[in-house]
N, C-alpha and C positions, 0 to 999 in steps of 0.2 A: 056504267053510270057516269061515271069522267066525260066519255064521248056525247051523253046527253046533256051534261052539265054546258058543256063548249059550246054547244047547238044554242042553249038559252043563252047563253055570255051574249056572246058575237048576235045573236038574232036583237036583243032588248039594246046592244052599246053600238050609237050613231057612230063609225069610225072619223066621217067628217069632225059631228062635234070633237071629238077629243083629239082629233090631230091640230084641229085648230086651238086648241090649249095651249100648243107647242109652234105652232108654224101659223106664217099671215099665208091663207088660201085665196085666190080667185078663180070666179067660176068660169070655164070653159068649154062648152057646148054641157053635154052632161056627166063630165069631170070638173075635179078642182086640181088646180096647178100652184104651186109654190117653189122657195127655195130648200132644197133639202137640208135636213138637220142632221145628216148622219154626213156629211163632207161639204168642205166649202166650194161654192160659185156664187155666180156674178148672175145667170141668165135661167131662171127655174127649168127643173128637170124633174121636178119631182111631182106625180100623177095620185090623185086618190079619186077610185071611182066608190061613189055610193052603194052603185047596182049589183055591183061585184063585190061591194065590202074588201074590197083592197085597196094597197098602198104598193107604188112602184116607180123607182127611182132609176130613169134611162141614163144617166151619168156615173154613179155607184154601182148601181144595180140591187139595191135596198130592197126588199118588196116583202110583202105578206097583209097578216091581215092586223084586225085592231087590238087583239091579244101580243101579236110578235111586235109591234109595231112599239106599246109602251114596255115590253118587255125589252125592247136595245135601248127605247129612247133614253127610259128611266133607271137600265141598267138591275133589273128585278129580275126573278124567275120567275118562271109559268105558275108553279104554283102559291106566289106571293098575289102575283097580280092574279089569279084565278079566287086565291080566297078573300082579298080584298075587293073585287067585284060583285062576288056571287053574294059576300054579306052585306054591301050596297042596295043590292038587288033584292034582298031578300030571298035568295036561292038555298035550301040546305044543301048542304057537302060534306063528303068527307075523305080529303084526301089523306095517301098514307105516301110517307117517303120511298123512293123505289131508288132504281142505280140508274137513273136518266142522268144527264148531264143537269138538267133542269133543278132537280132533287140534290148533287153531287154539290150545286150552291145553296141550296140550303143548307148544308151541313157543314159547310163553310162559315157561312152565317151563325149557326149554331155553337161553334167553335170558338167564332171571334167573339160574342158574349161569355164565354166560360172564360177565354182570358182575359175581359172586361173585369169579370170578378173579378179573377186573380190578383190582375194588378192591381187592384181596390184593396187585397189584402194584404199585399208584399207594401205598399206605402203604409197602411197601421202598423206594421211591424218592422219598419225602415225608421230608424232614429234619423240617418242623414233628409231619408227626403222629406220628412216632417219638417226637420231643421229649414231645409231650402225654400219651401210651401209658404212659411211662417215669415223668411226672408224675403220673397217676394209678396208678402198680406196679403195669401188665397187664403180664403176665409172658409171654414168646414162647410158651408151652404153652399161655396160655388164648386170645393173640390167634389161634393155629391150632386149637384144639379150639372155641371159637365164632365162624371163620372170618371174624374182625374185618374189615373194609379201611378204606379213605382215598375218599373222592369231589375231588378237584381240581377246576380252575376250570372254568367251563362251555366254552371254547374248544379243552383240551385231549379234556373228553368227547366232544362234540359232531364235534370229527376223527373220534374213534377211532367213533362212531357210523357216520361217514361211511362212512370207509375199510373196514369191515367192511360196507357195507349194511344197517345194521340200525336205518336209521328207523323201519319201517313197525314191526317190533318191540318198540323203543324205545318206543310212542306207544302201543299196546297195551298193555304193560304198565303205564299208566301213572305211570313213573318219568323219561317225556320229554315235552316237546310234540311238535307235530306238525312244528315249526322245529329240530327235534334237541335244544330248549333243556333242560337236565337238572332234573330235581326239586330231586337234592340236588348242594351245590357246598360245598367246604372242611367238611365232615363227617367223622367217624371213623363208619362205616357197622356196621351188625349184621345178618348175615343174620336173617331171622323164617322159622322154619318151623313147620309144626303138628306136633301130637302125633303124626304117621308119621313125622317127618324130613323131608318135605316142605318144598323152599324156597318163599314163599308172596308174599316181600316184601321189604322192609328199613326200618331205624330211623336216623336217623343225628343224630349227636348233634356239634352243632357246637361247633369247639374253635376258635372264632376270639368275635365279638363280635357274632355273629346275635339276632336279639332270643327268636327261637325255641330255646329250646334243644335240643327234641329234635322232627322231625317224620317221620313215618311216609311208606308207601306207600299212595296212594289207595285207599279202601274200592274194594273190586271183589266179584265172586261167590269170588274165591279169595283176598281178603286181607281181612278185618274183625274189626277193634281189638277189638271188643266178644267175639268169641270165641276169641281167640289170648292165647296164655300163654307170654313169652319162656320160653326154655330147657325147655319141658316134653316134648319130645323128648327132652332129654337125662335129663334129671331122672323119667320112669315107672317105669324100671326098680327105682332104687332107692325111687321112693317106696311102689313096691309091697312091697319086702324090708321097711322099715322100719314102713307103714302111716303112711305121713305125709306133707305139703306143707308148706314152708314158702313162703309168699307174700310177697315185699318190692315194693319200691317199681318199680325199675329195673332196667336192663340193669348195670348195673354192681355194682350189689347181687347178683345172681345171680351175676355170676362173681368177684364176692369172698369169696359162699359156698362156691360151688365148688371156690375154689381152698383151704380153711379146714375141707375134708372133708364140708361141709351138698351135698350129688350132690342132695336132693331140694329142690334151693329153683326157685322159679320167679318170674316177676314178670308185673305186668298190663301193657297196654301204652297207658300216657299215658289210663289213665280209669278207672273204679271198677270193683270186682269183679260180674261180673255173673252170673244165673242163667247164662251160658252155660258162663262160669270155672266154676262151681261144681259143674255135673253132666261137666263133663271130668277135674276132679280127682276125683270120687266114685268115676269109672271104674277107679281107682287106687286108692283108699287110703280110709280113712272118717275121717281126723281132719287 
């Protein structure tokens, strides 16, 4: 059923149109050539034939088709972008989670919302980071609309790791070691998602006397600093209505625009704007 599901994907989805969502293509005889978006150059190398329904990159060596193609660009699994195309499409599915590598981030993903919650809980029951929340005037609207939380000390994590079985999970996601020992400890946490809404990672920003003041979740294939842009999930909508981004420094900065009516601010995350920030906000807005 799967293998006739992909038949319909790939037959009904122009690979052209959607790569050109992502990349400026010119036409060349009966290909499209551009610069590739998976490594930087100067002189395009990057091939998409229509006829073939593929995408191939003689510089990288990138290629596949218009499934694998949003699947690196957008940093998704197979089965996110399969079930968000097919109910585009109006195709019934029904996938089940299997031990693919494909599936193995889903489950990842699955995880990092269960400590979404978490952290959601350990802040109602944190006197200190209520207190901190309160000192910097996040207001209970923005700590649930950017689904704030609290990371506590590594003993009480490191249970609750236990007690759920979610080592092997934990370690994978790289937000644990492989000793259940946690990333983040005494942090006021920020979920990170990409430009789909996608939970990807987290930031957490310590309110104690860490020297670090704010550290992220390990670069991985699904979370990297250099092309994530806090709040821009929330913020496309409106930067499309208005034709605009405003880009600040931080997480805090974004949701003290937001709450001050700026819906299109976003921020980088702990590094410089880089081509990758730049062609995701283009996708939006031209100024």
């Amino acid at each position: 059923m799967t293998s006739d599901l992909v038949k319909k994907v790939k037959d009904a989805w122009d690979i052209v149109d959607e790569i050109k969502r992502h990349v400026t293509l010119t036409k060349k005889g009966q290909n499209f050539v551009g610069l590739c978006p998976f490594h930087s150059e100067k002189s395009p190398s990057f091939y998409v034939s229509p006829m073939k329904k593929i995408f191939h990159c003689f510089g990288c060596g990138e290629n596949g088709d218009v499934i694998s193609f949003v699947m690196k660009h957008e940093q998704l699994s197979f089965k996110e972008v399969m079930v968000e195309k097919a109910n585009e499409l109006g195709l019934p599915h029904q996938f089940n989670v299997s031990s693919s590598p494909e599936s193995q981030l889903d489950h990842i993903r699955e995880f990092l919302q269960m400590l979404q919650l978490k952290y959601s809980k350990w802040l109602e029951a944190s006197t200190d980071a209520k207190a901190y929340c309160q000192k910097r005037k996040l207001t209970n609207q923005s700590i649930q609309t950017f689904g704030i939380g609290y990371s506590p000390s590594h003993q009480i994590q490191k249970q609750w790791l236990v007690d759920n079985q979610l080592n092997v999970s934990g370690a994978k996601s790289g937000l644990f070691h492989d000793d259940a020992y946690p990333l983040f400890t005494d942090r006021l946490m920020f979920p990170i998602h990409n430009a789909r809404g996608i939970l990807v990672g987290f930031s957490g920003r310590t309110i104690g006397d860490a020297k670090a003041k704010y550290i992220n979740s390990s670069e991985s294939p699904f979370f990297s600093k250099k092309k994530l842009l806090y709040g821009m999930h929330l913020a496309k909508k409106q930067a499309a209505k208005v034709n605009r981004i405003i880009v600040v420094e931080g997480h805090l900065d974004v949701i003290a625009m937001h709450e001050h009516g700026f819906f299109e601010s976003v921020a980088v995350m702990g590094t410089a704007l880089t081509p990758y920030h730049a062609n995701a906000i283009s996708k939006y807005c031209a100024n």
